[in-house]
C-alpha positions in Angstrom: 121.8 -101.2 129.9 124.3 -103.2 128.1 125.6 -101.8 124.3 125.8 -104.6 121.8 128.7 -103.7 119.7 129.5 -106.2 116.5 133.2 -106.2 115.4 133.4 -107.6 111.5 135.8 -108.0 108.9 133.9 -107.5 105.1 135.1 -107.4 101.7 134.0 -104.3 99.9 131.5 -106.2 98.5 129.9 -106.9 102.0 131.3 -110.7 102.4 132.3 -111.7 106.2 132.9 -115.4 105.5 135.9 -117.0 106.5 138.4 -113.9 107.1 140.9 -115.9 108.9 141.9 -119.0 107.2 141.3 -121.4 104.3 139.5 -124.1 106.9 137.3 -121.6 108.4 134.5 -122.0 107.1 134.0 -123.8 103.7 130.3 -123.7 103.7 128.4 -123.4 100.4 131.9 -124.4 98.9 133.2 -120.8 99.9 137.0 -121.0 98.8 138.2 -117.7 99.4 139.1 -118.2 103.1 142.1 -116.3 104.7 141.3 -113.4 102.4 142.2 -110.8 105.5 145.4 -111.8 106.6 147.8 -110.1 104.3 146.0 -106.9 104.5 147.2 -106.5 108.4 149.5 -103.6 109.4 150.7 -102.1 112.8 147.7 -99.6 112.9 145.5 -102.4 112.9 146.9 -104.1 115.3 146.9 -101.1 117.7 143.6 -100.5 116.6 142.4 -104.1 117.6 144.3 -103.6 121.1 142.6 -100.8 121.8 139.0 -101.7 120.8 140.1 -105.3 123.6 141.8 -103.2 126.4 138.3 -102.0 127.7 136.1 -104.9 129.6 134.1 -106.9 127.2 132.2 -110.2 127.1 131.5 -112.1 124.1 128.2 -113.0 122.4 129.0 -115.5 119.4 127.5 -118.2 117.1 128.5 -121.9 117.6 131.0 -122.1 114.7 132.9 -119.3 115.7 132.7 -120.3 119.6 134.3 -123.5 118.1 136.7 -121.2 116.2 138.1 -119.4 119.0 137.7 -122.2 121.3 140.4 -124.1 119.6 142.9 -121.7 119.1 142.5 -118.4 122.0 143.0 -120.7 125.3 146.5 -122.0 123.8 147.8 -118.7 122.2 150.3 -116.7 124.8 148.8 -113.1 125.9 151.1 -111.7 123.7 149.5 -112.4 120.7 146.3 -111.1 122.5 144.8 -114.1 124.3 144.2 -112.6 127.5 141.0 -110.3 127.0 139.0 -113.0 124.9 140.4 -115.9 127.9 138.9 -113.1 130.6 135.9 -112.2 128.9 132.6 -114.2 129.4 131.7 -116.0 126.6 127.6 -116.4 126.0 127.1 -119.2 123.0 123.8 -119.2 120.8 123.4 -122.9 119.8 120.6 -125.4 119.0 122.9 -128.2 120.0 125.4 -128.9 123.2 128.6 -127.4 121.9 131.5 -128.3 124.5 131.9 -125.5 126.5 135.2 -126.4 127.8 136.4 -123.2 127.3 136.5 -121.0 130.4 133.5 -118.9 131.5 131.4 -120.0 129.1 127.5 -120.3 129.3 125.0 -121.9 126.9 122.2 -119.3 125.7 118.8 -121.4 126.4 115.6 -120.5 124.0 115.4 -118.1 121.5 118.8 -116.5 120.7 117.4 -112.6 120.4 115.0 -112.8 123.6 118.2 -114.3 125.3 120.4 -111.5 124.4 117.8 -108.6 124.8 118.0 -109.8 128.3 121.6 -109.5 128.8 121.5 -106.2 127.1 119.1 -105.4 130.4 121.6 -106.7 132.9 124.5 -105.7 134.9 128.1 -105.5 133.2 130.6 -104.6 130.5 129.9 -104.1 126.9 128.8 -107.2 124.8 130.9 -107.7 121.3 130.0 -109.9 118.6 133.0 -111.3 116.4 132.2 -113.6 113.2 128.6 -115.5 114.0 127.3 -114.6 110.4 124.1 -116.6 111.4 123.3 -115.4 115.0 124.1 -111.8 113.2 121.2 -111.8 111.4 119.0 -112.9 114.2 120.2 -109.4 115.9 120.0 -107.5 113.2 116.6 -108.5 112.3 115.6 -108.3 115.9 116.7 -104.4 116.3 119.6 -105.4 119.0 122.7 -104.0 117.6 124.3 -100.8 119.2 127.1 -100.2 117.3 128.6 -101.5 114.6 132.3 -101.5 114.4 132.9 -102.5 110.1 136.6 -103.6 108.7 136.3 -103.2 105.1 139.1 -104.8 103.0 139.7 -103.4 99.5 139.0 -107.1 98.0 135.7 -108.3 96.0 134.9 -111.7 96.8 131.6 -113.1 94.8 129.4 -115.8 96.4 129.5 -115.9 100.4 127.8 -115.4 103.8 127.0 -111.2 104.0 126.6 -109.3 107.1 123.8 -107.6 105.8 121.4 -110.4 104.1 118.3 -110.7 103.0 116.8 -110.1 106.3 118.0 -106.7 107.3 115.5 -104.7 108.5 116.0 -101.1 106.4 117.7 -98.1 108.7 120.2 -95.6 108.9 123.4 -95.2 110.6 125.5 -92.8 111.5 128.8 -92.7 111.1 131.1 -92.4 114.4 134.4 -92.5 113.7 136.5 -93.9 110.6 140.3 -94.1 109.5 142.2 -96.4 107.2 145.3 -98.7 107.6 148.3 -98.4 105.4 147.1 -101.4 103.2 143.7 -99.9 102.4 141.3 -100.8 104.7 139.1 -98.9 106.0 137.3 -99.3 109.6 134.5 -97.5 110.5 132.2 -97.2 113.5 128.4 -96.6 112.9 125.2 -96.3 115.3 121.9 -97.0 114.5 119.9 -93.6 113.2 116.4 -94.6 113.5 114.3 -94.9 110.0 115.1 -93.9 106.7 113.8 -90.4 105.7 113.2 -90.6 101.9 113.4 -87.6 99.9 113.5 -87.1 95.6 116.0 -85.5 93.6 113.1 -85.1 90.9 112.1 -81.9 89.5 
């Protein structure tokens, strides 16, 4: 059995769009992109090196497939290319995205049956990066292992959440957590079955 590990960065008020760059990703008129980048310190970077030093292939969305597509093949594995060029790269898409990229397969049919299946098979752990979209597919399917949360000390308003309106209602429990020099704190969490209510009511 395979875990199914998602790796996101999130504003403190839970948005994941665009965390790279201004062009990103400018759906819905999102104009915050790039709102990660000067947060970045040498623990995260270590942090991020470790997390990629273990085997790892990638499950991802077409518009971040397209993402990393057109900038991790022509980066130098200094600047941490080589992992994410090694890895195998599975791609949920209704379309046929170029797949020039190397070791990378098209996910036929339904996107959660697809990776429930790899989760059954043979071979390292899977990561998701980015994919807001196919994210909620897993979520709502019951898929996700372990989730792996970056969460930057900035609001952000309108934008794409890793936890929409389909998220199936569940606990977690929290694995590990630290915090970078610049305020962000990451935090691993594992899924803790159902929510056990109780009342504070006299």
């Amino acid at each position: 059995m395979r875990k199914l590990t998602v790796n996101t960065f999130l504003s403190l008020d839970g948005v994941m769009q665009a965390p790279g760059g201004p062009r990103e990703d400018g759906e819905g008129g999102f104009s915050q992109g790039g709102w990660s980048v000067n947060y970045w310190d040498d623990r995260m970077g270590g942090m991020m090196g470790d997390f990629m030093a273990e085997p790892f292939d990638l499950v991802l969305g077409r518009r971040t497939y397209d993402i990393f597509a057109a900038h991790w093949p022509h980066t130098s594995e200094e600047l941490g290319s080589g992992p994410l060029n090694n890895a195998v790269k599975y791609v949920a898409s209704r379309g046929k995205p170029d797949l020039s990229w190397e070791k990378s397969v098209l996910l036929v049919g339904d996107a959660a049956e697809s990776v429930a299946e790899l989760k059954q098979g043979d071979g390292p752990e899977l990561q998701v990066h980015g994919s807001g979209d196919l994210l909620q597919t897993l979520i709502g399917a019951d898929l996700i292992d372990e989730y792996r949360l970056w969460i930057f000390p900035v609001l952000l308003g309108p934008g794409k959440r890793l936890f929409a309106g389909g998220t199936v209602p569940a606990g977690l429990r929290l694995i590990d957590s630290t915090a970078s020099t610049t305020g962000v704190v990451i935090s691993t969490y594992a899924p803790a079955g159902k929510i056990v209510p109780g009342s504070f009511e006299l």
